[in-house]
Every structure is written in C-alpha cells, then in structure tokens.
N, C-alpha and C positions, 0 to 999 in steps of 0.2 A: 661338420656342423649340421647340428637337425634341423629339420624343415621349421619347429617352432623358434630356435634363435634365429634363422634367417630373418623370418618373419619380425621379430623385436628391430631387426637390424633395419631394417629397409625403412627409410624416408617415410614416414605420413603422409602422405598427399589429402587427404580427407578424411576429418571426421566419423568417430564410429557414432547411431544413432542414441544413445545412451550420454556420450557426449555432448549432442545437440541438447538431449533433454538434460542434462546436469547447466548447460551453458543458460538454459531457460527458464530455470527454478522454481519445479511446479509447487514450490513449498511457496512462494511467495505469492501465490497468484490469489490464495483464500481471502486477504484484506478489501479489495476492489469488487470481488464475486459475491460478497457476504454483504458488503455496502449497497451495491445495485439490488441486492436481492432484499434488505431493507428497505429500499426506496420504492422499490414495487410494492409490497408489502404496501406501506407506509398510503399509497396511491389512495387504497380504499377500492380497487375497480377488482370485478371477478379475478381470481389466480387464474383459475382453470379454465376461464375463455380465451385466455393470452397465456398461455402455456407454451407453443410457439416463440412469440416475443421473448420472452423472461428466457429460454433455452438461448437465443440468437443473442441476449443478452449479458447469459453467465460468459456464451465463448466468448463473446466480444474484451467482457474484462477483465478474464483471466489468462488464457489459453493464448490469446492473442497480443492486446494492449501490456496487460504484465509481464509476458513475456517477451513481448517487443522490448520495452524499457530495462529489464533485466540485459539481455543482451547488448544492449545500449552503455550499458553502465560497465560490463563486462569489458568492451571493448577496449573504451576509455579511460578505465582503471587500471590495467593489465600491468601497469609498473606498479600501481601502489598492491594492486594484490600479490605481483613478484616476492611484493617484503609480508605482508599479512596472511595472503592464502595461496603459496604459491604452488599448492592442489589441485587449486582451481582452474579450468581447461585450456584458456590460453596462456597462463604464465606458465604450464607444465609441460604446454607443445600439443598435449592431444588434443588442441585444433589448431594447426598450422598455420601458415600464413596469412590471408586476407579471410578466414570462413568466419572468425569474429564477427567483422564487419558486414561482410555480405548478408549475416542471416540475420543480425540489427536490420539490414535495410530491407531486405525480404519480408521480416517480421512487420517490421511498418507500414508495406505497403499494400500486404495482406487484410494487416487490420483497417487500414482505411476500405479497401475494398469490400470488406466486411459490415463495415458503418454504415454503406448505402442501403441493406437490407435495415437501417432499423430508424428510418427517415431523418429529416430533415437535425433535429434535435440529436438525437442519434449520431448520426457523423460530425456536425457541430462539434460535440461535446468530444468524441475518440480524434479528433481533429487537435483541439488542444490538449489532450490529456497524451499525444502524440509530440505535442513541440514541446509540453512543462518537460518530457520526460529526455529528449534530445538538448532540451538547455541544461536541463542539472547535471547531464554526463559531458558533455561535448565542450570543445573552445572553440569560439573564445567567451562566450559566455560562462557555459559551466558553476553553475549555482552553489554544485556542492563544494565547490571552495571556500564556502561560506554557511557553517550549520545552523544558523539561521534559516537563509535565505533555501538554501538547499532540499533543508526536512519540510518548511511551509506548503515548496514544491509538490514533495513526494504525496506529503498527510492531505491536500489539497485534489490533488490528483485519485488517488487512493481511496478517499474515503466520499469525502462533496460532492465533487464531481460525476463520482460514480453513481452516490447515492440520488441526485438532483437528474441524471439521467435514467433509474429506474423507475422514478417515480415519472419523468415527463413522457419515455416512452409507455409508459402505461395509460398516460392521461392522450396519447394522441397527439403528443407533440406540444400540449398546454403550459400555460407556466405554471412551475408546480405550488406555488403558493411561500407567505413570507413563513410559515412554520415549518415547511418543511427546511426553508433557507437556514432558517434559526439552527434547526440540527444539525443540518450538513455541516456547517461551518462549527459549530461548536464540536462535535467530532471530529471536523478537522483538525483544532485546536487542538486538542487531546489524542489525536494521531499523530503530530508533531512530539509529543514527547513519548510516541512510541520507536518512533525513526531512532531517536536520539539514543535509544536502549543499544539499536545495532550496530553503533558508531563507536562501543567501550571495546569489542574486539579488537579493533583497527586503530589503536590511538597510535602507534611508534610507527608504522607506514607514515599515517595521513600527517604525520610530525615532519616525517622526513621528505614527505612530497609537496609538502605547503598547500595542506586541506586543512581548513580551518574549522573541524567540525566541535560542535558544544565538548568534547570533553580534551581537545587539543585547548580551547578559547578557556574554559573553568576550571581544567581539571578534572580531574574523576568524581569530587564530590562537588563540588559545585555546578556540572552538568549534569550529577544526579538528584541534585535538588529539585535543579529547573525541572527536569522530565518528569519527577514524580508532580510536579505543582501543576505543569501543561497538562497531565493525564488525568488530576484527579480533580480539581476545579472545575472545568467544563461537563463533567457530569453531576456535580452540585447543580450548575445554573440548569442543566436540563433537565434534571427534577423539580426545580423552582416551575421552569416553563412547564412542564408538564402538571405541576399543582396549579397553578393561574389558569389552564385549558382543563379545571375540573376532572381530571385525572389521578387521584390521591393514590389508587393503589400502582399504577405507573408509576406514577414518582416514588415513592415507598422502595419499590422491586429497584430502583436504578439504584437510588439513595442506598440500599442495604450492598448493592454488588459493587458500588463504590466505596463501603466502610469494609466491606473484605478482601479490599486488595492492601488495607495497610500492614497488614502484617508482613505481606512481603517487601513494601514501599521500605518499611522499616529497615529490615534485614540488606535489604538491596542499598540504602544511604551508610550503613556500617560497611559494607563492604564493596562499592559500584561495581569495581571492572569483574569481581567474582560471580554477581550477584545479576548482573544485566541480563543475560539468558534464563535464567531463571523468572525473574517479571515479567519477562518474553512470554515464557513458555506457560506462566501459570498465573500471571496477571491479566494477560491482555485477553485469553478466554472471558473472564468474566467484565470486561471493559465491552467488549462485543456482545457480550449478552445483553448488556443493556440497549446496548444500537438496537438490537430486535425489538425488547420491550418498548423500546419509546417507539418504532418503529409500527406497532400493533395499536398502542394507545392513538398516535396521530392517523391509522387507518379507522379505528372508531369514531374519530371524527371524522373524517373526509367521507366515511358510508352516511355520518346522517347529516354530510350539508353544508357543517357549522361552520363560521367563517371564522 
C-alpha cells in the first residue's frame, strides 16, 4: 500500500484548515458586514476618521460573530444536515469528534473578546447577537424549530442589530436615533423572508427531524408567498419613510430596486424549491442595494442635524 492510501486510511484526529474555513462560511458572513457598514454610513460622522473603528467592526460581524454562529449551527444541525448536506464537514467526518464544537466555542469567545475593542455599545450588542445565535441552534431552546420564531432570530441579528451597532459605534456609543430604528427593523422584516429562501433546500431533513421551518409549516408555495411579501413590503414602507424625510430621489432608487426584483419573485412562486437560490443569488443583491441607498439618504440627514 502507498504512502497516499495509508494516509486516507489513518483516523482524523484534526481538521484540515480549509475545513475549519468551509465549517465557518465565509459566504455567509457578507449580510451582518454589509448592514454594519450601512449603519456607519447611515451615522453621517467622517468614514475616514473612524476608518480603524468600521475595520474592527467589519471583523467583528463577519469574520468572527458570523462565523461564530455558523459553526453553532453546524454543530447542532449535524443530523439534519447528515440527511440534507451530508458534505458538509461534520456529518462527512472531516471534522471529527468534538472540533465542531470546540471552535463554535472558541469562535464565541473570541468574538466577545473582540467586542471590548469597540466599547460599551459594541460588546452590548456581539453579546446578544452571540446568545440569538446559540438559542436558534442549541437545546433546549433552539428557535430554529420554529421558522418563524427562528428566521426573526437570524434577520434580527444579521441585519438590525448589526446595522443599529454601526451606526452607534460610530456615534460614540450614542443612541442611534428612532430613523435609524425605523430601518434596522424594517430590514429586519424583510431579512426574514430572506432566511426563509434558505430553508427550500432542507425541507425532507428538517421534516424528518421535526424543524418546523416556513416551507415544512406551508409548503413550498405558501412559504414562498410569505417570503416574497416579508422581502418586498418592507422596502415599500422604507421608501414611504424616506419620502416623509424629504428624500424623493432615495425613495425613488429603493422603490425602482424593489419593483425589479419581481420578475424573479414571479418565477421563484411558480417554481419555490427550484427557484429559492436563484432569488438568493439575484434578488437579494439588489434588496441590499437599497440598504445602502437609504442608508446614504438617512446619512444626509444626520450630516445637517435634522431631527
């Protein structure tokens, strides 16, 4: 036998690094990284004098916290992805025994450690965006039993929170004001029926593990109802708000990036479980471009003042 079959043969003891980084999903980390970095934005304070901050800020939501929770989820999933992905690194062996877990907890406790470089506000906020994301995976809590309760978690964590933390740490720890609230959450809103797009893959697992996610609870088309009404509703109301804040070409620009996602909305309600990665992949770009845009528009307020 060659040195290379030896090598297949021999036990795993540890993870190779490429593993770690597939276990940590640097694809997933963009949604939290892109929201903070709207909410800085958003702040109205110099970029380029907090250039520092907003850097200590991107790792914080992506690299770290998203990653933390990723591997969180990994963990705790490891049966259901056995049946949906079982590719993916611990239901396949190449991470063996306890490193799952271990680097969920590593990950979190990094990130906390991390939070204290970005004050008071700052660890606050990676504080709970550290326990939403250990309750939606973990028991006996475990959120995502419930695709409600589960995706509010994630789109909550993911987008609000993040965004409501770039803007405070920018402001010095301040509170960021009720329009920035106004967004964060209605983003929220409408990152909830982003969640639900990535729940059409997994529907015969999370059937068989009693995960009660929107398209196990409706079905395929009636959980893609919901998702397109979560995602496309709440950028009407934020172009509303954005017309009321004297805004018109703001609202305008979201208003137009929200009427060209229907074509895919369309295509994705004739076909859900075909069609959900595709909304993914070609919807939700122009869903986040509007985050920026309102995200600019509520920074030309906040530069001259207005309350």
């Amino acid at each position: 036998m060659d040195t290379q079959s030896l090598e297949l043969t021999k036990p795993l003891i540890r993870p190779r690094l490429r593993t770690v980084a597939e276990l940590l999903k640097p694809i997933t980390w963009f949604p939290p990284v892109w929201a903070f970095a709207c909410g800085a934005v958003a702040s109205g304070q110099s970029l380029s004098d907090h250039w520092l901050l907003i850097c200590l800020g991107l790792i914080l939501t992506g690299p770290l916290v998203c990653a933390s929770s990723q591997a969180v989820n990994d963990w705790f999933d490891r049966h259901v992805d056995a049946i949906n992905e079982p590719q993916r690194p611990i239901p396949s062996g190449r991470m063996p025994g306890q490193w799952g877990l271990g680097i969920a907890v590593l990950w979190t406790v990094l990130s906390l450690l991390w939070a204290t470089l970005m004050g008071t506000w700052g660890f606050v906020a990676c504080a709970l965006a550290i326990a939403l994301s250990w309750a939606y995976s973990a028991p006996p809590v475990r959120l995502k039993n419930n695709g409600w309760y589960g995706n509010a978690a994630c789109a909550l964590s993911y987008e609000g929170l993040a965004w409501l933390t770039g803007t405070a740490v920018m402001l010095g720890g301040a509170w960021p004001g009720e329009k920035a609230i106004y967004l964060a959450l209605l983003y929220s809103l409408g990152a909830h029926g982003i969640m639900t797009l990535n729940d059409f893959k997994a529907i015969e697992g999370d059937r068989q593990m009693g995960v009660a996610s929107l398209p196990v609870q409706l079905g395929a088309s009636g959980a893609a109802r919901v998702a397109c009404v979560l995602m496309w509703l709440p950028q009407v109301a934020v172009a509303a708000l954005l017309m009321h804040w004297q805004l018109p070409w703001h609202a305008l620009a979201v208003l137009v990036l929200s009427f060209l996602q229907w074509p895919l909305m369309w295509k994705f309600l004739k076909q859900p479980i075909e069609r959900a990665l595709y909304v993914s992949a070609f919807g939700v770009p122009l869903f986040v471009s509007g985050m920026m845009v309102s995200a600019w528009g509520l920074r030309q307020i906040n530069a001259l003042g207005v309350s």
